[in-house]
C-alpha positions as CSV (number, residue, x, y, z in Angstrom):
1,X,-103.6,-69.8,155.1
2,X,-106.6,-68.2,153.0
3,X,-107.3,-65.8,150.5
4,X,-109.9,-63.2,151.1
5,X,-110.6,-60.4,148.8
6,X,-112.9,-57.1,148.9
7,X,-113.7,-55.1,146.0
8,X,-115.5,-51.6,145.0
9,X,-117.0,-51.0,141.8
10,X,-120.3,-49.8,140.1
11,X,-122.3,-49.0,142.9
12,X,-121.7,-52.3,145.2
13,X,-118.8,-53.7,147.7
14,X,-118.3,-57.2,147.4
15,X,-116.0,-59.3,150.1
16,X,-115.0,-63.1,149.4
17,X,-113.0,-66.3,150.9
18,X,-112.8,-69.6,150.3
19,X,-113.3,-72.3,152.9
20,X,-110.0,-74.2,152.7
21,X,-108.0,-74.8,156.2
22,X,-105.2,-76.1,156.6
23,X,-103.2,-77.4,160.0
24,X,-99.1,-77.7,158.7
25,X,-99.4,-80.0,156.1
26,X,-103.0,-81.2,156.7
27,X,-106.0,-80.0,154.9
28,X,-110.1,-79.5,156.2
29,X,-112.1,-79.1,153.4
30,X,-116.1,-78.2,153.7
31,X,-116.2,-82.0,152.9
32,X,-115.3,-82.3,156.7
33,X,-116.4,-79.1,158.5
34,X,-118.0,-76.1,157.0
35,X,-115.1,-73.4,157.8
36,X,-116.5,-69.3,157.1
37,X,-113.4,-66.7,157.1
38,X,-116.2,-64.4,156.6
39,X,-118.9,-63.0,159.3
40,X,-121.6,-60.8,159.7
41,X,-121.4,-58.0,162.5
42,X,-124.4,-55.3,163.0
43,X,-123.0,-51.8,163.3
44,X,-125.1,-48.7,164.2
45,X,-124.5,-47.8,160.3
46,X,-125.5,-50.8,158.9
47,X,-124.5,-54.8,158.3
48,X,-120.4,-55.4,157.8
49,X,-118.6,-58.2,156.8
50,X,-115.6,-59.3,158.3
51,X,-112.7,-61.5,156.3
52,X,-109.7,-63.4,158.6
53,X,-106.2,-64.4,157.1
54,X,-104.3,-66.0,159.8
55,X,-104.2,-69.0,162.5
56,X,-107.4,-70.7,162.5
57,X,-108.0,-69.5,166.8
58,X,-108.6,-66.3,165.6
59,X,-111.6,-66.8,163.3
60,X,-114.0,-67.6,166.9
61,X,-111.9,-65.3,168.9
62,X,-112.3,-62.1,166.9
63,X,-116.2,-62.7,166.2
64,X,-116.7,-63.1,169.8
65,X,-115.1,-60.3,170.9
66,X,-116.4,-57.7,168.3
67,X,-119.7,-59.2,169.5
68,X,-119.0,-58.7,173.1
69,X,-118.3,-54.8,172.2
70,X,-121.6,-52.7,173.1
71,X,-123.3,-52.2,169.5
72,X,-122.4,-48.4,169.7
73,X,-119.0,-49.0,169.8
74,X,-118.9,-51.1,167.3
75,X,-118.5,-48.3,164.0
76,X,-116.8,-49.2,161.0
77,X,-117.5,-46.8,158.6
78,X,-114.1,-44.9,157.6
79,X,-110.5,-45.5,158.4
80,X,-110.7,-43.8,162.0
81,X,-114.2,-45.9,163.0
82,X,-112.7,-49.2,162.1
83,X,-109.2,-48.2,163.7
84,X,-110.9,-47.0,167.2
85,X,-113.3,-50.4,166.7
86,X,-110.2,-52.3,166.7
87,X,-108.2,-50.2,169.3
88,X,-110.9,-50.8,171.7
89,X,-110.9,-54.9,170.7
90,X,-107.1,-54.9,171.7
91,X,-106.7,-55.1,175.0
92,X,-109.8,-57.7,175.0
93,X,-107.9,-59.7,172.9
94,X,-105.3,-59.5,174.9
95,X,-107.3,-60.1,178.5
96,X,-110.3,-62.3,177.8
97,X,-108.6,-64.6,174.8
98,X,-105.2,-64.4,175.9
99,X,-103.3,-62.9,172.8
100,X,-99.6,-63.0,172.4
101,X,-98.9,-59.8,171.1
102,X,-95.0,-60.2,170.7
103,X,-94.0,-60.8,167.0
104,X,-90.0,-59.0,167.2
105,X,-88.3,-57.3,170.1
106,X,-88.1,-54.1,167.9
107,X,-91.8,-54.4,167.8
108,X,-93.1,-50.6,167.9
109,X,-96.4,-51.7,168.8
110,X,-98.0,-54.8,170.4
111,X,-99.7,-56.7,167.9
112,X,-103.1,-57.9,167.5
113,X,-101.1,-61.0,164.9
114,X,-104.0,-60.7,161.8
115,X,-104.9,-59.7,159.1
116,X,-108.8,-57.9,158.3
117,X,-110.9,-56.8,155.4
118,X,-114.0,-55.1,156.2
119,X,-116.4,-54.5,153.7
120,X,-119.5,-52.3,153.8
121,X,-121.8,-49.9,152.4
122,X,-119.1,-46.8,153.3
123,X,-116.8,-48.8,151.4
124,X,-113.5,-51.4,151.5
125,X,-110.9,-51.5,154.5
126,X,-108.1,-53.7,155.4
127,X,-106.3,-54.0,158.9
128,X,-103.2,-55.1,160.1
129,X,-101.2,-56.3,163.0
130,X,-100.5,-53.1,164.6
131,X,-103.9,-51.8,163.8
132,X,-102.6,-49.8,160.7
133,X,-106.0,-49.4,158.5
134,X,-106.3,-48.9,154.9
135,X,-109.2,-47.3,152.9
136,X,-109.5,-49.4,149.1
137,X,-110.7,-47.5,146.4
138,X,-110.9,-50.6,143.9
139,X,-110.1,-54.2,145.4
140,X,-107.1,-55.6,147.9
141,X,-106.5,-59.1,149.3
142,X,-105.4,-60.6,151.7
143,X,-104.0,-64.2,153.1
144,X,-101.8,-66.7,150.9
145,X,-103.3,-66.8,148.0
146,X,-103.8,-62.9,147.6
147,X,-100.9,-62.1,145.0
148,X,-103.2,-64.6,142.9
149,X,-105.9,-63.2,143.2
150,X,-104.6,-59.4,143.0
151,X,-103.2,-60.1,139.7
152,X,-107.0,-61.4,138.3
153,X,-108.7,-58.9,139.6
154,X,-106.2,-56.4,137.7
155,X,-106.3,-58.3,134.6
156,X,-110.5,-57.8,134.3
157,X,-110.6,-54.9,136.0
158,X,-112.0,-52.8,132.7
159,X,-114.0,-55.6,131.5
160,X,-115.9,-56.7,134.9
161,X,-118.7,-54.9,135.5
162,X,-119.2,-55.5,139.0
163,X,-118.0,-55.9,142.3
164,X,-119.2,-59.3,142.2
165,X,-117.9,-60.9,139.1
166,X,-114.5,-59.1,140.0
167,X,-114.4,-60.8,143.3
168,X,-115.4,-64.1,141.6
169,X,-112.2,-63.8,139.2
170,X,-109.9,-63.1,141.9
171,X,-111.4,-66.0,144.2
172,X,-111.1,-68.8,141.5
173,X,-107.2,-67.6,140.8
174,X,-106.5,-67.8,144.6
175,X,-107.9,-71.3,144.7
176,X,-106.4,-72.6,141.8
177,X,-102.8,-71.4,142.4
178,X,-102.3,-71.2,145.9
179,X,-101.9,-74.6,147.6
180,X,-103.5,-73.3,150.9
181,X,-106.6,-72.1,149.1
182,X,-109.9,-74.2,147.9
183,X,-113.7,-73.7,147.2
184,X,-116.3,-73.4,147.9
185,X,-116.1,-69.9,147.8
186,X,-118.3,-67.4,149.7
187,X,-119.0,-64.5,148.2
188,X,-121.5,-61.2,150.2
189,X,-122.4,-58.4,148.4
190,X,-123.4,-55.2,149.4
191,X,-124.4,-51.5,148.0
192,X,-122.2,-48.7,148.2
193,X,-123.5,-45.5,150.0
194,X,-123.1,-42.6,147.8
């Protein structure tokens, strides 16, 4: 899988993967092909980044279709924007890229079957499969290699001083521990609204 991180502190958001995939029990380093988890999208509000853990389809399939979405629809800036963004995206998904939505039978919702982080200038979100969105106020993680990286970034928490070196910390314990995890590492920045 991945590890991607977002984190909040002093003024700035920073989000972060590294550019490791990995097919079963192959691996595609940036030797081979340069592989982002990581994109730009242009919102009314401002620029957000975007950070995918999951199978490797849905990197092209979700940047396509939040680019296909009319630019005023396309709001991320609190928990209810980035949950109507994605709410909207669904049935796209499902249509125009063919999503399986099934995970269980007990399912209560269809699900979009990823994991997101959005970071921005309004702050640090993460999304799940059943579109259930989560507002950071200090870091979070997602993909393999997270519970790696969610213990560094705890342990320099007080000492860091920004967003930045934070997100570095937890980025070089993902890689080094989890097996499904390697550098380069990308790391975007951004200031915080106030």
């Amino acid at each position: 899988m991945t590890t991607v991180i977002v984190v909040k502190k002093a003024g700035q958001v920073a989000i972060a993967a590294d550019t490791l995939v990995t097919f079963g029990d192959t691996r595609l380093s940036s030797r081979f092909e340069a592989n982002s988890k990581l994109f730009k999208i242009d919102t009314p509000a401002g620029p957000s980044y975007v950070g995918i853990a999951g199978t490797v389809a849905h990197f092209p399939v979700l940047r396509k279709a939040m680019l296909a979405l009319p630019k005023k629809e396309l709001l991320l800036g609190g928990k209810d924007e980035v949950f109507d963004t994605f709410t909207k995206l669904h049935p796209m998904l499902k249509e125009t890229f063919f999503l399986q939505t099934k995970e269980d039978d007990n399912d209560p919702y269809e699900s979009s079957q990823f994991s997101v982080v959005v970071a921005n200038a309004t702050g640090i979100y993460g999304l799940y499969s059943y579109r259930e969105v989560f507002e950071f106020n200090q870091f979070w993680g997602i993909g393999s290699g997270r519970s790696f990286a969610l213990g560094a970034m705890h342990a320099v928490w007080d000492k860091a001083k920004t967003a930045r070196e934070i997100a570095s910390v937890g980025m070089a314990a993902g890689c080094e521990f989890d097996k499904n995890s390697g550098g380069p590492v990308e790391i975007f920045t951004l200031k915080l609204k106030k």
